[in-house]
N, C-alpha and C positions, 0 to 999 in steps of 0.2 A: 677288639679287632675292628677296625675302620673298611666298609665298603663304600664303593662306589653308586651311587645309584645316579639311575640313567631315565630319562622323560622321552617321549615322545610328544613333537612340537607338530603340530598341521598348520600351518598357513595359509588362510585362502586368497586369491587371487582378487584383486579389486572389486570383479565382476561378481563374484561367489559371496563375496561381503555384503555387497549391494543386493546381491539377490536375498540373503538372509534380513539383512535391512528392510527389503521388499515384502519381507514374508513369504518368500514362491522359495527356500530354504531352510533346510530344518535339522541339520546336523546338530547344532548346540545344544537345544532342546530334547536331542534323541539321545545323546551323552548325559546331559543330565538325567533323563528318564531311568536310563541306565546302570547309572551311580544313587538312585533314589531306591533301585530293583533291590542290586547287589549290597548297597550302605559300604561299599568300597571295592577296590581293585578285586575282582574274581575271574576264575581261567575262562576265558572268551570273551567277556563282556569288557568294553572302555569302562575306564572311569575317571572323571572330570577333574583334576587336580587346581585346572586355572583357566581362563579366558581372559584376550580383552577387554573391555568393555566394549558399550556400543558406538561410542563416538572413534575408534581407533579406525586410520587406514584400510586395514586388512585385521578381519577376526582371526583367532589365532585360538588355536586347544591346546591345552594341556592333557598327557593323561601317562599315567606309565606306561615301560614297555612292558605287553603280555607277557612274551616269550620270542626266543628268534622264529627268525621267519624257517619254514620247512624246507626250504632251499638250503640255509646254512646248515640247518638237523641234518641232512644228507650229506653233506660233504663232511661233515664229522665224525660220519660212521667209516667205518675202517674199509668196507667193501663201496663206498660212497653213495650207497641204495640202502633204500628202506625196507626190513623183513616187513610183513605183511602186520603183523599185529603192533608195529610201530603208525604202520597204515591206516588201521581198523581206528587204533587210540586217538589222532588226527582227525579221522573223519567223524567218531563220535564228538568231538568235541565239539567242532563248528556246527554237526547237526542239535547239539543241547544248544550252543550257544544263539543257535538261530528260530527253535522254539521259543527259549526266553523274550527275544526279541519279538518274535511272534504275538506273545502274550500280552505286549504290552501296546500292539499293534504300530509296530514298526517293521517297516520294509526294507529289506538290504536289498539293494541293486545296484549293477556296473554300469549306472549312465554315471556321464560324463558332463561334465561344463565347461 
C-alpha cells in the first residue's frame, strides 16, 4: 500500500535569515536540539528532516507534519466540538511537549519578527 507523506516547510523571511545569520536567531538550532532529544519525529516535539544551508536567500525547515491542527480535530467531530477528554489529551500533550523543551532550556514564545 503506497501513502502519501506530507513535510512541513517554514520559510523565513529575508529579515528572519539575517537575523539567524546574525546570531540574534535561533529556531535551527532549537529544531535540532529537538530532533537530538527525541532521535526522530515524536507527538509534540519538531524534527529536523532538511535545511538550507547557510549561504541560501531565505533559511528554510524541514520537519514532518505532527498532526492536524485542533481547529480541523473539531470540525471532524460530528457535534463540531470537542468532549472535554479530547480537551484534557490536547492540553496534556503541548504541556509534556513544553517540559521537554523546558529541559533542554528552550523557550516557546509568541514574539514576532
Amino acid at each position: 500500500m503506497e501513502y502519501n507523506v506530507y513535510h512541513a516547510i517554514k520559510i523565513l523571511t529575508a529579515r528572519a535569515t539575517k537575523d539567524h545569520h546574525d546570531g540574534h536567531r535561533f529556531e535551527l538550532e532549537a529544531i535540532q536540539t529537538t530532533t537530538a532529544l527525541t532521535g526522530g519525529p515524536s507527538y509534540g516535539l519538531p524534527c529536523l528532516l532538511d535545511h538550507d544551508g547557510p549561504h541560501g536567500h531565505h533559511l528554510s525547515i524541514v520537519t514532518p507534519i505532527l498532526s492536524e491542527t485542533v481547529s480541523s480535530f473539531r470540525r471532524s467531530a460530528p457535534s463540531k466540538s470537542l468532549d472535554s477528554q479530547k480537551v484534557k489529551m490536547i492540553f496534556c500533550g503541548a504541556v509534556e511537549a513544553l517540559i521537554d523543551l523546558h529541559a533542554t532550556n528552550i523557550m516557546h514564545t509568541g514574539q514576532r519578527y
